[in-house]
Structure formats: C-alpha cells, structure tokens
N, C-alpha and C positions, 0 to 999 in steps of 0.2 A: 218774435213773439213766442212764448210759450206756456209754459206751466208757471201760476203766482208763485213769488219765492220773495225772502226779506220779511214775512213776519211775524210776529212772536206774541204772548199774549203772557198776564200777570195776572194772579187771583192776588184780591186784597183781601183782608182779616174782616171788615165791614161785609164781604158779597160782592162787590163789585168788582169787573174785571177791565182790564186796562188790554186792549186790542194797537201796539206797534205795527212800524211799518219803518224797516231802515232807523230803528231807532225813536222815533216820533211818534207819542200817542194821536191815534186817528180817528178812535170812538172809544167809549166809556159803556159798560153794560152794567144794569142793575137790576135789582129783585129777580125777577120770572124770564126774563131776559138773558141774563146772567148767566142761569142754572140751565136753560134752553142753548145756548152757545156752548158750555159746557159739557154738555152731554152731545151735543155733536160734534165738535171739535174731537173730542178722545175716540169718535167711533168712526169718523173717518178722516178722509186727509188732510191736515190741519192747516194747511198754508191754502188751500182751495177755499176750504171753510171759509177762514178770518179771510180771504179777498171777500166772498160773498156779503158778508156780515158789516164787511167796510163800504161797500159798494165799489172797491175797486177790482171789478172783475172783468170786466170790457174791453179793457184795451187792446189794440191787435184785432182786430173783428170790426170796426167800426167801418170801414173804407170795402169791405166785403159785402156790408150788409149792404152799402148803399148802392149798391151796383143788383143787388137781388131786382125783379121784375114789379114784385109786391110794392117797392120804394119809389119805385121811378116816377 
C-alpha cells in the first residue's frame, strides 16, 4: 500500500474533464465541478487529488480501520 499512482486526467474543448485510472475513464467532470478539480489538482498533488475525486482512495486502510476499538 502506498501513495495513489496510475492516474492522469484530460481537459476537453466543451469544460469537461475526463479523470483515468491505468488508462480507463473512471469519472467525468463538468461545469463547476470541473473548474473545482482543476484548481485543486494544479495546486497540490495530483495523483492524491484525482484518487480522492474518484473515490478510490481507501484501499490499504480498510483491514486497519476494522481492527480500531470504535469498529468493533
């Protein structure tokens, strides 16, 4: 487990932007959305971002969390 890595992101001509992952689009952003990803994506780490953005951010932590006190 470590830091998200594998994916990449594409401004279309329209606004919208196209979020990969290994090559496969995994979400689609538009209008206000869009331009909010984008402005975070350039001001900090971009492969962290677009996991967040995709919701695949979790992996690796699952089998920790469920062992916390809170869970049990």
């Amino acid at each position: 487990m470590g830091r998200p890595a594998g994916f990449e992101y594409e401004e279309h001509g329209d606004g919208t932007v196209a979020i990969r992952h290994h090559g496969r689009v995994v979400t689609r952003l538009r209008g206000g959305r869009a331009q909010k990803f984008l402005a975070e994506a350039q001001s900090g780490d971009g492969q962290l971002v677009m996991a967040r953005w995709t919701g695949n951010y979790r992996h690796g932590n699952e089998r920790t969390s469920r062992q916390h006190p809170r869970n049990r």
